[in-house]
C-alpha positions in Angstrom: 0.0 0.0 0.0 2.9 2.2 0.5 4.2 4.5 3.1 1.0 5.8 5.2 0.2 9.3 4.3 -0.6 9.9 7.7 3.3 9.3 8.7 4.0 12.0 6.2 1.5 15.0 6.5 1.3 16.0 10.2 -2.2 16.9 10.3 -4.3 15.7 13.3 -7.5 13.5 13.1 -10.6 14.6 15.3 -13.6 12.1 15.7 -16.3 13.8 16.7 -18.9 10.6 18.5 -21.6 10.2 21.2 -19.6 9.6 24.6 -20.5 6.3 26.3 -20.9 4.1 23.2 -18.5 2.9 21.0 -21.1 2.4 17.8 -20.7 3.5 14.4 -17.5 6.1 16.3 -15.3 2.9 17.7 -14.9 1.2 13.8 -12.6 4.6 13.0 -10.8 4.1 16.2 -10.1 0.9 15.4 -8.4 2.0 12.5 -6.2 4.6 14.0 -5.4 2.3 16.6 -4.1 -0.4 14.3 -1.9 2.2 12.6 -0.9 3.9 16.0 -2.2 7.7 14.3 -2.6 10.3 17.0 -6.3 11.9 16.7 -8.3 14.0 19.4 -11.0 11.6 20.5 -14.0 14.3 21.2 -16.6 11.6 22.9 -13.9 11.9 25.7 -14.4 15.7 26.3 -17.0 17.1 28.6 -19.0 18.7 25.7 -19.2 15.8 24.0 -22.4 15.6 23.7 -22.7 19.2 22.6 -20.1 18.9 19.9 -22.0 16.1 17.9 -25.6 18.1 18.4 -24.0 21.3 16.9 -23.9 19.0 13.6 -26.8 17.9 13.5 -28.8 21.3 14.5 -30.8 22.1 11.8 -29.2 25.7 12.1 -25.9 24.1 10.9 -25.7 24.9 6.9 -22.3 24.2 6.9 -19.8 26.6 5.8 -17.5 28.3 2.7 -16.0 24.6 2.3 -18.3 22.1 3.8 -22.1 21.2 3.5 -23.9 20.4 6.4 -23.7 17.0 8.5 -26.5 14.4 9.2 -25.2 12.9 12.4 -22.1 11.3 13.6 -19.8 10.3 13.3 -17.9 13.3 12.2 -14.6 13.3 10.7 -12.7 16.7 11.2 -9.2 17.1 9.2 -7.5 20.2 8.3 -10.2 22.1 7.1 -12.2 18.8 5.9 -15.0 18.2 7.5 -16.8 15.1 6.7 -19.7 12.3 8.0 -21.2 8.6 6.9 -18.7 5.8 8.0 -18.3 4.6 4.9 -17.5 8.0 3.7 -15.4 8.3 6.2 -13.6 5.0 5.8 -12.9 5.4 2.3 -11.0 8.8 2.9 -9.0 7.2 5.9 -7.3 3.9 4.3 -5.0 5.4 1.9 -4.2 7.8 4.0 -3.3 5.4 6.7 -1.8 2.8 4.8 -4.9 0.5 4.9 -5.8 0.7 1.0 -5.2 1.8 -2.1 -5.8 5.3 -3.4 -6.9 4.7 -6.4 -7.5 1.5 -8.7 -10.0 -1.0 -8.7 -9.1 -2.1 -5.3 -10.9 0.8 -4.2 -14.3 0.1 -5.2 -13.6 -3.7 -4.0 -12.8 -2.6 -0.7 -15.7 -0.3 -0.3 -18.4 -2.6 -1.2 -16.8 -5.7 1.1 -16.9 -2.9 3.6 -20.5 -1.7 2.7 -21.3 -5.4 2.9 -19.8 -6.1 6.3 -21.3 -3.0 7.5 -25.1 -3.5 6.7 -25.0 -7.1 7.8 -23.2 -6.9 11.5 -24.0 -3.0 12.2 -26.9 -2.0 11.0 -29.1 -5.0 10.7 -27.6 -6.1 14.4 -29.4 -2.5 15.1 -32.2 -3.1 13.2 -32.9 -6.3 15.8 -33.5 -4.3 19.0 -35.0 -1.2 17.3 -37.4 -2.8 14.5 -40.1 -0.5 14.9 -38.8 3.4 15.4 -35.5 4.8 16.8 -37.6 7.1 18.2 -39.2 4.6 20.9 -37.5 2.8 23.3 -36.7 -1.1 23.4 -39.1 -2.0 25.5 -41.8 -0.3 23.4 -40.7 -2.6 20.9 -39.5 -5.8 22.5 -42.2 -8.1 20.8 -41.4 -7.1 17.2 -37.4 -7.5 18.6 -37.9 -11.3 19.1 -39.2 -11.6 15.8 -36.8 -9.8 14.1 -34.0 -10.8 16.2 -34.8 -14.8 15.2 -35.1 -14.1 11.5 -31.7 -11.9 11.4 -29.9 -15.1 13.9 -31.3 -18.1 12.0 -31.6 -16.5 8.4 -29.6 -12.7 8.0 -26.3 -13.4 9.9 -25.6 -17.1 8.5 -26.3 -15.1 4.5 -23.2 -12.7 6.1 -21.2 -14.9 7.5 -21.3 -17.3 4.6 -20.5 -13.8 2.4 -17.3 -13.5 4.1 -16.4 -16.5 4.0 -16.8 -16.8 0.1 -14.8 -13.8 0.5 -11.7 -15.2 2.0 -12.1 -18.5 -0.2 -12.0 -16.1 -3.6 -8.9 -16.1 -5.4 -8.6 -11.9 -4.7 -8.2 -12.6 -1.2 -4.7 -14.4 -1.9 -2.6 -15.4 1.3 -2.5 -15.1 4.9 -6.6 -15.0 5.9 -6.9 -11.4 4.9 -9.8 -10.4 3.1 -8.3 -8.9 0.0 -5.1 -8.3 -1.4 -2.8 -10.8 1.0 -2.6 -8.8 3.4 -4.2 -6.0 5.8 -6.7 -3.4 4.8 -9.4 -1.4 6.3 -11.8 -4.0 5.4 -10.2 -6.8 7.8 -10.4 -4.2 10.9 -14.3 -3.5 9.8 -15.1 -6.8 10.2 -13.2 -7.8 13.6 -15.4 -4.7 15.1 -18.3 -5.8 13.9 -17.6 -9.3 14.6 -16.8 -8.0 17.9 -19.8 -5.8 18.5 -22.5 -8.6 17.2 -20.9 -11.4 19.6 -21.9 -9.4 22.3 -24.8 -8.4 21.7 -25.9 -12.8 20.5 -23.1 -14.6 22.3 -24.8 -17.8 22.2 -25.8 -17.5 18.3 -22.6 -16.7 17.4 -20.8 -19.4 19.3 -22.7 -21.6 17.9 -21.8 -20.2 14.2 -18.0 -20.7 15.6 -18.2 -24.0 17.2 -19.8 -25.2 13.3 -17.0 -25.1 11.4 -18.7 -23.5 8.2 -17.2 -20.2 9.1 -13.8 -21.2 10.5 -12.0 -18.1 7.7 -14.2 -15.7 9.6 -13.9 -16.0 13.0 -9.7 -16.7 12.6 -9.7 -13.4 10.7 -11.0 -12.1 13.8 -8.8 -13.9 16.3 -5.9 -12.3 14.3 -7.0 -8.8 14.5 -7.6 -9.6 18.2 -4.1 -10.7 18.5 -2.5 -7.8 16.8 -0.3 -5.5 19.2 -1.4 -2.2 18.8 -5.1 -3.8 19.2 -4.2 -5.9 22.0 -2.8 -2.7 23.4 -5.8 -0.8 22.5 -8.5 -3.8 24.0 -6.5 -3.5 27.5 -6.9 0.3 27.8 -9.6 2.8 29.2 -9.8 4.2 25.8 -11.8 1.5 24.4 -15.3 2.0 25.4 -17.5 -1.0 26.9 -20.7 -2.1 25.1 -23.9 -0.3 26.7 -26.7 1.6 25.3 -25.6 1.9 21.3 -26.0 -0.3 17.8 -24.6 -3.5 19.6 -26.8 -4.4 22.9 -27.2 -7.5 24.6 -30.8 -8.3 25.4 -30.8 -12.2 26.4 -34.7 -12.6 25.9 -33.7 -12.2 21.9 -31.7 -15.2 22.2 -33.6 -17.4 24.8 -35.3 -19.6 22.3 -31.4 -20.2 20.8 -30.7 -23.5 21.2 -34.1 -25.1 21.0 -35.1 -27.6 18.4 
């Protein structure tokens, strides 16, 4: 991929996310973690909050270089201001060594990415909140257990068996990376998500391990785990526990798990 543009231009990264939940926020932390890039974190300052409202207020237009924001997370560089992880991913991983700028490779990355993203993010979301956003989960929680035993017995085994075809595919070459032979962006998507949608269905996605059918999947994951400047990163108060966010473990959606 080449020398990290990020260990060139001495420009710092500022990721503007809800405090208390690592979410949509923790995949781009991920990332500079991996590559050890200094960025200001802004869900650990006191106006948190405050900072990721002030994007979303629908007094916000924008300015003289950027349009306005939807909602977080925010990426703030120089004087680039930009939002939607995806967005946001495919602007980081040249930069950080962690893709290519330009080529083909970039529009395979993005859409194993987009893939990845739908599948253990937002459907995983989609499980506890099937109704509104707006309402709480216990407003809800009947049309949860429906949805969460269609997305455990028939959604996540369609994704895992994606990324599985994935790593079997001749692109993916050597060394149980997703693409390429080696580490991109795409490989630290996935071990979040992996991550995020084992907690929230521990006993579903045990099961999926203990299986076998997935066996590229969940080593991919181990190896990211394993990785020193993740290890590192796992260990520390900077990484955020699971609560309240798109990954939440509710054990009445998985209490039928199990049963024949």
């Amino acid at each position: 991929m080449g020398e990290p543009e990020a260990k060139r231009i001495k420009t710092e990264y500022e990721l503007v996310y809800w405090p208390g939940i690592p979410g949509r926020g923790e995949v781009v932390r991920v990332l500079f973690e991996e590559t050890g890039t200094p960025y200001i974190d802004a869900a650990k300052s006191k106006k948190a909050v405050e900072a990721v409202c002030s994007f979303s207020d629908l007094k916000n237009v924008g300015d003289e270089t950027n349009p306005p924001k939807f909602a977080a997370p925010v990426l703030k560089h120089g004087e680039l201001v930009i939002n939607q992880l995806p967005n946001i991913l495919l602007y980081l991983a040249p930069k950080l060594g962690l893709g290519p700028a330009s080529g083909d490779g970039v529009y395979h990355l993005n859409e194993i990415a987009l893939t990845i993203l739908d599948g253990f993010l937002n459907e995983v979301h989609e499980t506890h909140h099937p109704i509104a956003t707006s309402q709480y989960y216990e407003d809800q929680k009947d049309e949860a257990k429906k949805r969460s035993k269609a997305f455990r017995e028939e959604r996540l085994p369609k994704y895992l068996a994606y990324v599985q075809r994935v790593l079997d595919g001749k692109k993916s070459g050597e060394g149980g990376w997703l693409y390429g032979g080696e580490l991109t962006y795409v490989d630290l998507v996935l071990f979040q998500c992996i991550d995020g949608t084992k907690y929230a269905f521990p006993k579903t996605m045990e099961k999926y391990r203990e299986g076998g059918k997935y066996d590229g999947v969940f080593k991919l994951y181990d190896a990211v785990k394993e990785r020193p400047n993740i290890k590192a990163y796992l260990e520390s108060e900077r990484r955020v526990d699971y609560a309240e966010g798109i990954w939440r473990h509710y054990p009445e959606l998985e209490e039928d798990e199990g049963e024949k």
